[in-house]
LUMNUMAR-891238 format. One record per residue (C-alpha): residue number from 0; chain; x negated, y, z. Coordinates in steps of 0.02 Angstrom, whole numbers, always signed. Each point is the difference from the previous one (the first is absolute). Layout:
// LUMNUMAR-891238
resi_chain_px_py_pz
NUM_A_X_Y_Z
...
// end
This chain:
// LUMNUMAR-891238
resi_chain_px_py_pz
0_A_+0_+0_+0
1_A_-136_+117_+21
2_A_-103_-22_-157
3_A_+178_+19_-56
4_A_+21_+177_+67
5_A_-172_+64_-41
6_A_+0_-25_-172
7_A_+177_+94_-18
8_A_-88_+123_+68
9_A_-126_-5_-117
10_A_+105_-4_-168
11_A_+151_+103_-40
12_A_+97_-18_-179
13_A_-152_-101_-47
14_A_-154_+128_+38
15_A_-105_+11_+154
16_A_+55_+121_+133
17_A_-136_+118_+49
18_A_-54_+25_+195
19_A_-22_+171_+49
20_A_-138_-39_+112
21_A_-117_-84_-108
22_A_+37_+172_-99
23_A_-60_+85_+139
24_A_-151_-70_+27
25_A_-42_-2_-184
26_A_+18_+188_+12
27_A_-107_+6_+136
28_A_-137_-97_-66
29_A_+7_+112_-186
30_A_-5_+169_+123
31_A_-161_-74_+119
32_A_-93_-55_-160
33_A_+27_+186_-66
34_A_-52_+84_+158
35_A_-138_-118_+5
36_A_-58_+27_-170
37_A_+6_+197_+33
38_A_-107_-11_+166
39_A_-141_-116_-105
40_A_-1_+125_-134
41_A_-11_+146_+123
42_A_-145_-65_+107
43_A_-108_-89_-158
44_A_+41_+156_-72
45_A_-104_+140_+143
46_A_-70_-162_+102
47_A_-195_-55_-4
48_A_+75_-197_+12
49_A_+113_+3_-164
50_A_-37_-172_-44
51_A_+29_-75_+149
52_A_+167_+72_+42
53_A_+30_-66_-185
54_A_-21_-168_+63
55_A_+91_+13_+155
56_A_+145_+68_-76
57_A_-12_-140_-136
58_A_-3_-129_+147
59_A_+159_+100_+65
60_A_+100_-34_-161
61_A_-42_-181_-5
62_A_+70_-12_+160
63_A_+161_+85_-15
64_A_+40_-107_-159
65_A_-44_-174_+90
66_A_+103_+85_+143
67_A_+151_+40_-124
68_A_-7_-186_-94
69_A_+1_-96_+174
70_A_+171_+118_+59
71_A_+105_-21_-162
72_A_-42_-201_-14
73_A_+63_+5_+179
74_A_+167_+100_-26
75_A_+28_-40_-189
76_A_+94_-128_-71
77_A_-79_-142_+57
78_A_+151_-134_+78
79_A_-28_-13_+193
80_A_-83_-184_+28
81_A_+211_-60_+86
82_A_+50_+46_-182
83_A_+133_-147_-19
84_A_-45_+59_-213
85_A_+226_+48_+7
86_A_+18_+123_-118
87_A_+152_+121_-63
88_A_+53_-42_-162
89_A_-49_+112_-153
90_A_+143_+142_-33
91_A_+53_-114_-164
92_A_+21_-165_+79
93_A_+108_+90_+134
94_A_+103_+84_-100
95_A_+19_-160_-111
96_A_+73_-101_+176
97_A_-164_-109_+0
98_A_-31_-67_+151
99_A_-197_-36_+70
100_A_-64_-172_-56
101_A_+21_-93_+176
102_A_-208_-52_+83
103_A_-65_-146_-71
104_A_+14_-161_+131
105_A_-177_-48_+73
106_A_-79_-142_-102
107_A_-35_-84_+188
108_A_+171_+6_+59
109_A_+90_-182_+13
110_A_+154_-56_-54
111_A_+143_+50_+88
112_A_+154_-109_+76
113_A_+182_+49_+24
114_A_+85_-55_+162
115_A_+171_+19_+74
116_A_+5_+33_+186
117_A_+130_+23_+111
118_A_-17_+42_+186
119_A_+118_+96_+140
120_A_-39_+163_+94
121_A_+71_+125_+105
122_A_+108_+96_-55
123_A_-76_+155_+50
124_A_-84_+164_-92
125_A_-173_-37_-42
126_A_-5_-194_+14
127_A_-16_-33_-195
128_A_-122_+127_-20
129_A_-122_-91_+128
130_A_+37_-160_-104
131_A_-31_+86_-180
132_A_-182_+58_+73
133_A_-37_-192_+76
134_A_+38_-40_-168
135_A_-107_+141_-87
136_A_-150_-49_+129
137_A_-5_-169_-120
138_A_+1_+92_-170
139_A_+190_-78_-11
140_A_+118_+92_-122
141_A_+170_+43_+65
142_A_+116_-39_-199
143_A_+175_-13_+83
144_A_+89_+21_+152
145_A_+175_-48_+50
146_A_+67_+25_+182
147_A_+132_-106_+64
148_A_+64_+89_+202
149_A_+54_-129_+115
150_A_+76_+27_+172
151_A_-187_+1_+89
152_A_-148_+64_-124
153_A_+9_-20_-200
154_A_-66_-130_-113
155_A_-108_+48_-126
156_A_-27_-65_-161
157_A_-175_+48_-95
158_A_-60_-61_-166
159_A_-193_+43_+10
160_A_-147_-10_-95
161_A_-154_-44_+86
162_A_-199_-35_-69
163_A_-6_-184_-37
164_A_-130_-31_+146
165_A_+129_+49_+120
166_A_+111_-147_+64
167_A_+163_-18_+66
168_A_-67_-26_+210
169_A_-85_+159_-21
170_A_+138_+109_-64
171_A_+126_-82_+119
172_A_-123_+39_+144
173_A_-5_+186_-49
174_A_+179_-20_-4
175_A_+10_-68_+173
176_A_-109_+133_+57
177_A_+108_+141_-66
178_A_+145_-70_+93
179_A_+62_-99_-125
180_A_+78_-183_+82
181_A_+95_-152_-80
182_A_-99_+44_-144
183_A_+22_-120_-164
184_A_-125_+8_-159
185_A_-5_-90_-172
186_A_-67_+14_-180
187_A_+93_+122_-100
188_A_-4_+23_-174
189_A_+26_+112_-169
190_A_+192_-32_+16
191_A_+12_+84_+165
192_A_-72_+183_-57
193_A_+199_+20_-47
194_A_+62_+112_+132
195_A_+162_-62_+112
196_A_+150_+123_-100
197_A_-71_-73_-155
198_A_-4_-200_+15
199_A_+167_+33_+95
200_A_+86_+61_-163
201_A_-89_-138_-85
202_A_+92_-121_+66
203_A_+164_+83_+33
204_A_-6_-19_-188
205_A_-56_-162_-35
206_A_+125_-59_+138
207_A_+140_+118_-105
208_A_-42_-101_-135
209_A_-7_-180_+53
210_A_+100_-66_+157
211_A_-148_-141_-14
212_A_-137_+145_+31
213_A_+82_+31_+196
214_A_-116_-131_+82
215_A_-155_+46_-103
216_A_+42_+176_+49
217_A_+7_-20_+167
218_A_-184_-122_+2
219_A_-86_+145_-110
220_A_+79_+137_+128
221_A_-43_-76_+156
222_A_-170_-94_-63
223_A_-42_-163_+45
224_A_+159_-99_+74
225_A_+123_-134_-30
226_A_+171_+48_-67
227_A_+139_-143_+14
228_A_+170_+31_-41
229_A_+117_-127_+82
230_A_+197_-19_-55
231_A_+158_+29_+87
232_A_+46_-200_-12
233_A_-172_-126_-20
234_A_+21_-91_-191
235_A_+44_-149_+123
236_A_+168_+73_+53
237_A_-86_+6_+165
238_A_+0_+164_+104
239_A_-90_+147_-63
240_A_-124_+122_+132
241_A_+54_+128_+132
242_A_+102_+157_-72
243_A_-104_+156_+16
244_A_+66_+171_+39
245_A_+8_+125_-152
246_A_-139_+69_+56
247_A_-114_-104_+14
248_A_-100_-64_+128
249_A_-196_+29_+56
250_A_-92_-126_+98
251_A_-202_+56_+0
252_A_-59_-112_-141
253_A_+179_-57_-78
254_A_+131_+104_-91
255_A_+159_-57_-5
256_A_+128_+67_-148
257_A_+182_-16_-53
258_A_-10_-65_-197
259_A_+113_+81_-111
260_A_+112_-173_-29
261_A_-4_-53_+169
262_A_-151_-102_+87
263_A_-140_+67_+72
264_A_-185_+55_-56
265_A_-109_-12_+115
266_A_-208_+75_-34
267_A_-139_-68_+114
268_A_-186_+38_+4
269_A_-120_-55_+138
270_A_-63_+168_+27
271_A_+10_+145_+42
272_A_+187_+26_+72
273_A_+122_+102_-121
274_A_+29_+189_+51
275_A_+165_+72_-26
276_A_-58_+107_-143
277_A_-33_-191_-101
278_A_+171_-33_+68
279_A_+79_+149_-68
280_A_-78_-37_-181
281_A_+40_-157_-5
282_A_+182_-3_+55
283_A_+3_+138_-137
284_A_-50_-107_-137
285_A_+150_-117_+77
286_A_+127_+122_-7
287_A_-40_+55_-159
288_A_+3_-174_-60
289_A_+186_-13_+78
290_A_+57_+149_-84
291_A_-48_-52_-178
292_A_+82_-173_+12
293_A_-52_-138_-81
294_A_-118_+24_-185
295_A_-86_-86_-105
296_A_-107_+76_-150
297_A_+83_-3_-148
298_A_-100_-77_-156
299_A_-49_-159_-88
300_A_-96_-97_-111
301_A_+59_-65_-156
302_A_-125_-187_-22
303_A_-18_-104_-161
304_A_-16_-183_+42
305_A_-101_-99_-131
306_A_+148_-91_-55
307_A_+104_+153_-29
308_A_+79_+4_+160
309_A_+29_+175_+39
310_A_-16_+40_+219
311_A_+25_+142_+81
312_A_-111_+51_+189
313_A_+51_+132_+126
314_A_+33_+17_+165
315_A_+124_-89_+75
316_A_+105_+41_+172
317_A_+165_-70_+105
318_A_+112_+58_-160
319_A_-82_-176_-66
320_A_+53_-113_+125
321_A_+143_-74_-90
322_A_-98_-28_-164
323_A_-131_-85_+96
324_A_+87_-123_+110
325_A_+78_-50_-190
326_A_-185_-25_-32
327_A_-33_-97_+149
328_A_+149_-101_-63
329_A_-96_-43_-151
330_A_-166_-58_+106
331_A_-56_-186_+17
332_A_-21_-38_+164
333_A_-164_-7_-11
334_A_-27_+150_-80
335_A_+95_+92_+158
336_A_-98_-121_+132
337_A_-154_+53_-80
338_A_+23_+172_+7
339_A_+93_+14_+187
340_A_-100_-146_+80
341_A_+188_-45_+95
342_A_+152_-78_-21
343_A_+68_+45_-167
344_A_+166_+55_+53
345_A_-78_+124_+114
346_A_-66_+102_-154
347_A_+144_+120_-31
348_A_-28_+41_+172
349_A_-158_+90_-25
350_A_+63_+111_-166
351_A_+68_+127_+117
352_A_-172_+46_+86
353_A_-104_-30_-161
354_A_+85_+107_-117
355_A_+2_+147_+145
356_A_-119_+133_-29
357_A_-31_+10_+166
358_A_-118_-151_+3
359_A_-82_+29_-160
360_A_+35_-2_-186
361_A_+76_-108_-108
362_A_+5_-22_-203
363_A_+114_-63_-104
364_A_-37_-109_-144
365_A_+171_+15_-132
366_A_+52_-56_-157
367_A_+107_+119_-124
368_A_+156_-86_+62
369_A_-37_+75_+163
370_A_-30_-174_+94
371_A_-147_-5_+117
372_A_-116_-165_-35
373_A_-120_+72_+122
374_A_-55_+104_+163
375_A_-173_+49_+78
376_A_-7_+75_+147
377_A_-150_+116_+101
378_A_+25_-5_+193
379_A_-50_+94_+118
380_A_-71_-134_+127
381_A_-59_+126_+138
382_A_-160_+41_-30
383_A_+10_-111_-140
384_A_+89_-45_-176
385_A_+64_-144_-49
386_A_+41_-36_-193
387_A_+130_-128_-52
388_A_+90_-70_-173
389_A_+136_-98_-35
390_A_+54_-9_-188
391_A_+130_-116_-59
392_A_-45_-183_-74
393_A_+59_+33_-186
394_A_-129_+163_-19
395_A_-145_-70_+107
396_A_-163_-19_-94
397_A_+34_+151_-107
398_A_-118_+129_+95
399_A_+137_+82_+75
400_A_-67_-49_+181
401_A_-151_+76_-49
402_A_+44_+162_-70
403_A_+127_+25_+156
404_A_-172_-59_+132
405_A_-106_+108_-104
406_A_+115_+157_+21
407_A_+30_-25_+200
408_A_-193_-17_+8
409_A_-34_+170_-92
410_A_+130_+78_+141
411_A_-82_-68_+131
412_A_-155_+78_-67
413_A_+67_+151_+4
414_A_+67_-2_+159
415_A_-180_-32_+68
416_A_+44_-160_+57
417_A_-190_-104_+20
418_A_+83_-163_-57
419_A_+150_-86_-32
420_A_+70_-214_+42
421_A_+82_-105_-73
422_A_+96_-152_+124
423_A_+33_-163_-120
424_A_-20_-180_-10
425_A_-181_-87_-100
426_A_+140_-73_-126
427_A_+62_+171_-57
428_A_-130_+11_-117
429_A_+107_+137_-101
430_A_-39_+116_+152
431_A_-197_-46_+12
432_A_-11_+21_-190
433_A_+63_+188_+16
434_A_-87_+31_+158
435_A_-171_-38_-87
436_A_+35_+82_-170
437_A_+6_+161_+104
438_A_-182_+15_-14
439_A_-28_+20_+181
440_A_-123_-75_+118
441_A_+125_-125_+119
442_A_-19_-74_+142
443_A_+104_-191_+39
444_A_+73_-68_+163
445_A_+113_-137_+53
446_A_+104_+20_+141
447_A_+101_-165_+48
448_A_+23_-56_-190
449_A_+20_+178_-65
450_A_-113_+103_-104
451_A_-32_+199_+12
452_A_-83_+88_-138
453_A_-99_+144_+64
454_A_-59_+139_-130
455_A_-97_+139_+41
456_A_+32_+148_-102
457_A_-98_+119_-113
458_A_+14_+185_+40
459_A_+75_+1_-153
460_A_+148_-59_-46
461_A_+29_-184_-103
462_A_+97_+20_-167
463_A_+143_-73_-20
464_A_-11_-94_-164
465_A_+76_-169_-78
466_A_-136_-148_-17
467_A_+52_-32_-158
468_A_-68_+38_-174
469_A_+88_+85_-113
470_A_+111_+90_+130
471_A_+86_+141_-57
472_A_+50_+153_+139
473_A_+123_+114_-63
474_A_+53_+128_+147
475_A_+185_+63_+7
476_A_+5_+211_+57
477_A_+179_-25_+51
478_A_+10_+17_+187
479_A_+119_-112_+83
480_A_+100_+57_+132
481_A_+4_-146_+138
// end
């Protein structure tokens, strides 16, 4: 800031600004060389000792000019040796709205590391400024900040940036000294740079959009948890959980909320407990979910089969329960044992909870006639997702299973789900076939005479595509509205 100062001092409208004191002394040094000069001429002039005086003054002059270099090196424009080299712009660059080029990082600094801390403190003035300087003291940088007041002391939430030789115990130690207790750290990443207000919106819309988005909204809102949603009345018949209040209810590490058709959703995470400004978000994103009633995107794909065959996929919902128990109908028994692992006359049982959006998504594989030879369905398994087909005997073996897994894969993908199972028997080896053709790396395990199909997911998304040669796509813009 001072080098800063000094040179605006030192340049005005682009030229240098004049002292009046080095003017002075200039002056004064011009007048004592004349008067000088006059006295040596005087005395050489009607003086025996001419030529010494001569010298003498000569010796003089020298002196005053070494005398005049050393001041104006000392008050010129030299920068002072705190000079941080800041410097005003130029008069074009300002008036052009330039800003100055931000200083170059040093070549010896290490990578840095973004955290997310959260830790309690009083609520009283001063007590987050005490914790901002523990966290300067460590070179940590303060990128976000949200508050959350609770009856005693406020919870607050930091995204930071710390040097890459700093480690979590030491910035939860300056924590602790600051005041800071109950204090909870992890790894952060890019994603997390979007401020609060922002990612909110986000996923009001994407839950606008998509009744099926609710429970991935509510995982990406409240970070890592486990979101189940659990029906009115068990597929069973049996009876369904504990009514909750309207409102909602808050129990430190569980949230408890009404769902819009009845039921309850209930959002868990080890730690740390939920504050009631979490609550308040998330109860919004419920409410709002309510209020829109139940959706499902409109749109489909118009498929080419290689026999001519033409099928129709899109997103299927409860409005498809009656066409799909006539598909059921139309099932082997061992095509429905395969697929529900039960009794087969317990499978209409199950249509109600797997074509709700509210435990994941389900497709729709149609013919032009508008009967449904098959369904795949995404669900939201807690923390994880499960995948499951079923597709009618007369159009098995036709690559419909695969385009539908293919498709619920690429979702999953999206959603940021790590990887996705399949539950089925060794002899379904339609199922294993589309499992491998995904491309992925899986992982096999048999529990009690059944198989699940792990398959960890790519960052980006798997296309959905027929394994067939000679496969024509041919994509309908009609919307459809379901």
């Amino acid at each position: 800031m001072t080098g800063e100062l000094s040179d605006v001092t030192r340049t005005k409208h682009g030229r240098p600004v004049h002292h009046w004191r080095r003017d002075v002394v200039e002056l004064a040094a011009l007048f004592t060389a004349v008067a000088v000069a006059d006295g040596v001429a005087n005395l050489i002039g009607h003086g025996p000792d001419g030529p010494a005086l001569l010298l003498i003054s000569a010796l003089a002059l020298i002196g005053t000019a070494a005398f005049h270099t050393w001041w104006a090196r000392r008050h010129g424009h030299a920068p002072p040796a705190h000079d941080t080299r800041a410097r005003p712009l130029p008069a074009a660059r300002r008036a052009a709205g330039q800003s100055a080029p931000a200083p170059e990082a040093d070549d010896g600094m290490t990578p840095s590391t973004l955290w997310r801390l959260r830790t309690t403190v009083k609520d009283e003035p001063g007590s987050l400024a005490v914790l901002c300087a523990a966290l300067a003291t460590r070179h940590v940088d303060i990128l976000s900040l949200q508050t959350h007041p609770l009856a005693e002391g406020t919870v607050d939430e930091f995204l930071l940036r710390a040097p890459g030789r700093v480690e979590a115990p030491e910035i939860t130690e300056a924590v602790a000294s600051a005041g800071g207790a109950d204090t909870w750290i992890e790894r952060a990443d890019a994603h997390d740079l979007v401020d609060a207000p922002t990612r909110v919106l986000g996923l009001a819309t994407r839950t606008a959009l998509d009744a099926a988005e609710l429970p991935l909204a509510l995982r990406q809102l409240l970070g890592r948890c486990t979101i189940r949603s659990l029906p009115a009345r068990s597929a069973g018949g049996g009876r369904g959980p504990d009514e909750v209040p309207a409102e909602g209810v808050l129990e430190d590490t569980v949230l408890r909320l009404r769902a819009p058709e009845g039921g309850v959703i209930t959002v868990e995470r080890p730690y740390p407990p939920f504050t009631p400004t979490e609550f308040a978000r998330a109860r919004a994103l419920v409410e709002l979910d309510t209020l829109l009633g139940p959706r499902v995107p409109a749109g489909r794909d118009v498929l080419t089969l290689p026999e001519g065959n033409a099928i129709t996929v899109r997103r299927a919902d409860a409005t498809d329960l009656p066409e799909a128990r006539r598909m059921h109908e139309r099932c082997s028994a061992r095509t429905l044992s395969q697929r529900y692992h039960g009794p087969v006359g317990d499978a209409d049982r199950y249509l109600n909870h797997l074509l709700s959006p509210r435990f994941g998504r389900t497709l729709a594989a149609q013919t032009a006639s508008g009967r449904i030879v098959g369904l795949g369905h995404l669900l939201w398994d807690g923390d994880e997702t499960e995948v499951a087909l079923l597709v009618e005997d007369e159009w098995q073996r036709r690559g419909i299973g695969a385009e539908l897994l293919g498709r619920l894969v690429a979702m999953a993908a999206e959603a940021g789900c790590a990887s996705v199972y399949a539950v089925t028997q060794a002899s379904n080896t339609g199922m294993v076939t589309a499992m491998r053709g995904l491309g992925l790396p899986l992982d096999y395990q048999i529990e009690e005479g059944t198989l699940v199909i792990t398959a960890r997911l790519h960052k980006s998304p798997v296309p959905a595509r027929l394994p067939h040669e000679g496969v024509s796509r041919e994509y309908d813009d009609s919307r459809l509205a379901d």
